[in-house]
Wavefront OBJ file of the C-alpha trace (Angstrom):
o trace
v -57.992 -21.674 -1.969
v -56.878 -22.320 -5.856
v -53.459 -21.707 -4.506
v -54.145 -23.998 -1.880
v -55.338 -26.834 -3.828
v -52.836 -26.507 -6.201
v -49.358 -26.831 -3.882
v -51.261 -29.512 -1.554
v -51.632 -31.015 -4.946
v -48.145 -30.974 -6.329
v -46.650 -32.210 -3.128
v -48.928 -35.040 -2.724
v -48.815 -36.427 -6.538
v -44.700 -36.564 -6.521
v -44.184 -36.595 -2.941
v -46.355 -39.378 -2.480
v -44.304 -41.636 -4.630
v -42.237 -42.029 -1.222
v -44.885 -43.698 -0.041
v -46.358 -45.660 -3.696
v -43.229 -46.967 -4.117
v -42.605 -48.731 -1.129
v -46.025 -50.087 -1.605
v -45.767 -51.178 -5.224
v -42.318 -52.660 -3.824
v -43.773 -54.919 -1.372
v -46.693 -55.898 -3.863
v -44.149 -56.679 -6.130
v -41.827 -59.091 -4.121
v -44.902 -61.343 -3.563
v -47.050 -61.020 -6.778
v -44.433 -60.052 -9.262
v -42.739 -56.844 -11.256
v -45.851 -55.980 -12.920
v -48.446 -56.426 -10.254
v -46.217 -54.255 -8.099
v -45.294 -51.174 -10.710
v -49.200 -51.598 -11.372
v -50.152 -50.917 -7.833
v -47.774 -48.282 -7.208
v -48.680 -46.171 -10.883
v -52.583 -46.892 -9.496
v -52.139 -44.833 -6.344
v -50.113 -42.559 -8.189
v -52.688 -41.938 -10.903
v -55.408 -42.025 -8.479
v -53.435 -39.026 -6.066
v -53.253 -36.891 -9.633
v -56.909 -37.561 -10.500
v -58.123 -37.085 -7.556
v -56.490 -33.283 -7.482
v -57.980 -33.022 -10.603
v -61.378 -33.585 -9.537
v -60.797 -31.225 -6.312
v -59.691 -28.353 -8.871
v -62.318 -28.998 -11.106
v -65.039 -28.783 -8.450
v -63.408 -25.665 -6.719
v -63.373 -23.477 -10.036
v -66.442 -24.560 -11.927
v -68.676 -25.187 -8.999
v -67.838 -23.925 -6.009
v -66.894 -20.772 -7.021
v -67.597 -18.357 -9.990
v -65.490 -15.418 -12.388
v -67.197 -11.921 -11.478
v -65.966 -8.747 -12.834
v -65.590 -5.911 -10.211
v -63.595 -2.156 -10.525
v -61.584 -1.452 -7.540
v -63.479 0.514 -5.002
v -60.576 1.298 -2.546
v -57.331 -0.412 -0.981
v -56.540 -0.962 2.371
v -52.716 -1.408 3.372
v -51.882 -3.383 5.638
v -48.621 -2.700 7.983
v -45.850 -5.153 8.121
v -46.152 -8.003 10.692
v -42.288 -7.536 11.750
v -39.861 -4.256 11.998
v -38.189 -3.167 8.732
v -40.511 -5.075 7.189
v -42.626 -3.766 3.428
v -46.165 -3.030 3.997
v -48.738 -5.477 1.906
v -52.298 -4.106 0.605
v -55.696 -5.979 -0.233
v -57.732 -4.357 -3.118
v -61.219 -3.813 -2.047
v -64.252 -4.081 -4.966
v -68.624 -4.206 -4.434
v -70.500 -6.037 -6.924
v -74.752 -6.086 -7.079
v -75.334 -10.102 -5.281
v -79.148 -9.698 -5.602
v -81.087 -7.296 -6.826
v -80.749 -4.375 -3.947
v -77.873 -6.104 -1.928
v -74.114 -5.119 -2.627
v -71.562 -7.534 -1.246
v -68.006 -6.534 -0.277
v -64.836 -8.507 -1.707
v -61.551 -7.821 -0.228
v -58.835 -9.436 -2.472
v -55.154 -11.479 -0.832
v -53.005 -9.044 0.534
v -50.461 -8.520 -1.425
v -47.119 -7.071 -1.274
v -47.993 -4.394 -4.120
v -49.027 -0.818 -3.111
v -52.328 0.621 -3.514
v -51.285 2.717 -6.325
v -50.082 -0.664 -8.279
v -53.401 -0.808 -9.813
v -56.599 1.703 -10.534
v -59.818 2.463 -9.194
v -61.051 2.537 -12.889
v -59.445 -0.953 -13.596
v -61.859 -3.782 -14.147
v -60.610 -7.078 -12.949
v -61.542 -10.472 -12.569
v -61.915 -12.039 -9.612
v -62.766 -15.417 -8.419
v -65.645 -15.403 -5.779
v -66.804 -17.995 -3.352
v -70.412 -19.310 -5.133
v -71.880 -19.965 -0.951
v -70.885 -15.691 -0.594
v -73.032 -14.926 -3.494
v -76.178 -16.619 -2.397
v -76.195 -16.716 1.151
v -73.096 -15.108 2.488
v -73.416 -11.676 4.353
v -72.749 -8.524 3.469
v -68.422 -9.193 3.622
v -66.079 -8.218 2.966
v -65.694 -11.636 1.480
v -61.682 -12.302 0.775
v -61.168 -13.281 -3.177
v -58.799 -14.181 -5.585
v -57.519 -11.904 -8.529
v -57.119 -14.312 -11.766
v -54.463 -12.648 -14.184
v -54.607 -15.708 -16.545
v -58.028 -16.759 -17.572
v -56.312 -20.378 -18.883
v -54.301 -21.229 -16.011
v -57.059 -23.041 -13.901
v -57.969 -25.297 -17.131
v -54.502 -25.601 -17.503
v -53.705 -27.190 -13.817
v -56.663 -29.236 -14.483
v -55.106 -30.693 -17.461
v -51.405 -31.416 -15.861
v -53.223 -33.240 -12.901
v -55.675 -35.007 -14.954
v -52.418 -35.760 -17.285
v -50.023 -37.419 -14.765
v -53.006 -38.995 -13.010
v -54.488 -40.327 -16.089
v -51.151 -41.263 -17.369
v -50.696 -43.700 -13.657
v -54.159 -44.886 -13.386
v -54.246 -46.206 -17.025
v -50.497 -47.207 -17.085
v -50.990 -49.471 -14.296
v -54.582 -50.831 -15.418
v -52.312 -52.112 -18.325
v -49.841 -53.720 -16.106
v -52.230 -55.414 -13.793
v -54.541 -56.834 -16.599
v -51.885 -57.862 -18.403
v -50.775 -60.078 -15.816
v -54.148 -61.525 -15.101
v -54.849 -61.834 -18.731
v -51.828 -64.206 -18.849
v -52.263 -66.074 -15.464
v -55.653 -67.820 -16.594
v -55.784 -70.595 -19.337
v -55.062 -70.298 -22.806
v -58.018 -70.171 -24.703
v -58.063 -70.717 -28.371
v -58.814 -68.006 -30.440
v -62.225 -68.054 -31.548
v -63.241 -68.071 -35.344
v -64.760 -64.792 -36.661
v -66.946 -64.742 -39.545
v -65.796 -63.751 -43.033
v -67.625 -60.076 -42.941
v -66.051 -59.044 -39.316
v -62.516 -60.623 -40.715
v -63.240 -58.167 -43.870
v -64.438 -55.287 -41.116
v -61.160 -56.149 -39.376
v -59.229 -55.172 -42.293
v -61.089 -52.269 -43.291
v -60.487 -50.400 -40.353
v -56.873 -51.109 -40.106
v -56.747 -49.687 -43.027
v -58.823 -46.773 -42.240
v -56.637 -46.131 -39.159
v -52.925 -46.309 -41.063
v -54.257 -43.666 -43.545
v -55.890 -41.275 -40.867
v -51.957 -42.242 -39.309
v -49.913 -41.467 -42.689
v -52.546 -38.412 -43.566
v -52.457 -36.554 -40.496
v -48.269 -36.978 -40.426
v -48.172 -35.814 -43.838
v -50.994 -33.367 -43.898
v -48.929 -31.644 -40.327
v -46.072 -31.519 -42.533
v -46.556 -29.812 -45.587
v -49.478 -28.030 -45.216
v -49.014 -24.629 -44.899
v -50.443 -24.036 -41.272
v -49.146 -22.722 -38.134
v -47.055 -24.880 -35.794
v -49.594 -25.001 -33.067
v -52.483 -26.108 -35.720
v -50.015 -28.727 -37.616
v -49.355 -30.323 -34.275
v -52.779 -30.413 -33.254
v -54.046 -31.813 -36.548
v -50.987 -34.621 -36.131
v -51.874 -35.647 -32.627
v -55.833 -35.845 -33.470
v -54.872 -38.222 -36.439
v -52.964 -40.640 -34.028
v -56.219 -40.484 -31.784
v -58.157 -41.463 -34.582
v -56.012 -44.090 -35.679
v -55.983 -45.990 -32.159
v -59.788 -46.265 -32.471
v -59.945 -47.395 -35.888
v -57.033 -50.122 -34.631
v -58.911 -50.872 -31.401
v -62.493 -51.491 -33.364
v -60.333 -53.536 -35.419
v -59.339 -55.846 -32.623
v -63.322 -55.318 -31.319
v -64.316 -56.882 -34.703
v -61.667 -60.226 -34.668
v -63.327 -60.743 -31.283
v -59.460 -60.166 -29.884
v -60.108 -57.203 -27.747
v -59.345 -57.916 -24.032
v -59.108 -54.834 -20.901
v -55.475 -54.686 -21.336
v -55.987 -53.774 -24.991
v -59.013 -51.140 -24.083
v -56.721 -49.451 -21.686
v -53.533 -49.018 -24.021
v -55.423 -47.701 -26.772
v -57.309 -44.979 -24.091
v -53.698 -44.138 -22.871
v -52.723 -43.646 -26.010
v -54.878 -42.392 -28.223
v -56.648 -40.395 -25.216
v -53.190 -39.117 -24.534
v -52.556 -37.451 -28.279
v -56.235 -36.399 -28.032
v -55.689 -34.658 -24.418
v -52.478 -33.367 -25.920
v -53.903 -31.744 -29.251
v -56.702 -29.862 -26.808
v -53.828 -28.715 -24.910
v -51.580 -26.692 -28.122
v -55.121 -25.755 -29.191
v -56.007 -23.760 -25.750
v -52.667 -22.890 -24.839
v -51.701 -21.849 -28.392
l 1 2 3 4 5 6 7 8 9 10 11 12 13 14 15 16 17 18 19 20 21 22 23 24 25 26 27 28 29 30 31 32 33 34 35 36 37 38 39 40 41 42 43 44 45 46 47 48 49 50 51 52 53 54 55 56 57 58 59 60 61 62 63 64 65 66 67 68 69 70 71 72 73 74 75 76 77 78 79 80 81 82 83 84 85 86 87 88 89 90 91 92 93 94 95 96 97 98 99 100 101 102 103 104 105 106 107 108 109 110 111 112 113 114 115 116 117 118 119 120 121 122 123 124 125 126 127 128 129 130 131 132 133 134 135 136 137 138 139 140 141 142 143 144 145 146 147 148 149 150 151 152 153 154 155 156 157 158 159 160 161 162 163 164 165 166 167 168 169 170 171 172 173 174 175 176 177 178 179 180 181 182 183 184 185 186 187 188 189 190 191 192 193 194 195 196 197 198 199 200 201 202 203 204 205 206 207 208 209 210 211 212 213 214 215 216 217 218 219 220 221 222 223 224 225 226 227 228 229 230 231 232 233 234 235 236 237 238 239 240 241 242 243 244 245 246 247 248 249 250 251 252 253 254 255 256 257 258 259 260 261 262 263 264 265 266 267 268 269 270 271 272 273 274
């Protein structure tokens, strides 16, 4: 299923820009450029987040990490002539108290001796098998990389993010500038003086965290994670700036969460990864 979700995935966040692009095309030849990118980086962001959500659920909630030792393999015979025999690893764990369940893992095309009976390995099990399912054997998934699902999570929740708040931008900049000019209304000294503060505040988190990735004697993953979580920080102190002169409109809001979510999203990702 996680390889499932993932290649259904893929294909449908960058082979469904045949199809956004068209859209944001025709959008575009009757409400202009950026109401017509907006549109098409919309269903594009939505398609990615979307996956996202679908991954999420399947590995955090629909299904859990057991550990199981390999109980026996079965091989399976090759579907044509001349072709290599595949195997499926078979492991028991305790579901209740009393009851055993048996999990069959993918056939693959490894032989039985490719791993052993003494091995402990992780496996992903359906959460439905472990309650109510019967006896099995219930067919699993072997994880060899404990990050990887967080990690797919991340590059769908990237690009989709990326899209969705890209066009937000687009489309309420346009709006923004389609309704009347309004004039800018007065702020009182202390919010003018709150203003400045924490525009200062955010250029020295900016300069600081540059500097302190830098020179300080850390390793490459921690310097670039301390330099990326000082830009984050800097695009809130800027954006509470713009909150405090009364100047903050949606278009505003949703740069500043593209960007400064972006570094943020960015410095988690060295940190696990790393």
């Amino acid at each position: 299923m996680f390889d499932q979700i993932v290649t259904t995935g893929l294909a449908a966040l960058f082979g469904g820009m045949l199809l956004w692009v068209p859209i944001g095309a025709v959008v575009g030849r009757f409400q202009g450029f950026e109401m017509g990118a907006g549109t098409a980086m919309l269903l594009f962001g939505l398609t990615g987040l979307s996956f996202a959500a679908w991954l999420a659920w399947y590995l955090y909630v629909d299904s859990t990490e057991v550990q199981a030792m390999r109980v026996g393999c079965l091989t399976v015979s090759a579907e044509t002539p001349g072709g290599a025999a595949s195997s499926q690893d078979e492991f028991t764990i305790e579901r209740a108290p009393g009851k055993l369940l048996a999990l069959r893992s993918k056939a693959t095309a490894e032989p039985c001796a490719r791993h052993r009976d003494d091995e402990r390995q992780t496996l992903r099990v359906p959460k439905a098998a472990m309650a109510h399912g019967r006896d099995g054997p219930v067919e699993v998934e072997r994880i060899t990389d404990p990050v990887q699902g967080a990690g797919l999570i991340g590059v769908f929740g990237a690009f989709g993010g990326f899209g969705f708040l890209g066009g937000g931008v687009l489309i309420a900049s346009r709006l923004e500038r389609s309704r009347s000019p309004r004039e800018p209304a007065p702020v009182a000294p202390w919010r003018e003086e709150l203003a400045r503060g924490f525009v200062i505040v955010g250029n020295l988190v900016f300069v600081a965290s540059l500097l302190g990735a830098g020179f300080m004697d850390w390793s490459a993953e921690r310097s670039i994670a301390f330099a990326f979580r000082g830009v984050a920080v800097s695009c809130a102190c800027w954006a509470a700036s713009m909150a405090a002169r009364r100047q903050l409109r949606i278009s505003t809001v949703l740069f500043f969460v593209l960007l400064g979510g972006g570094f943020y999203l960015a410095a988690a990702s060295v940190k696990l990864f790393g």
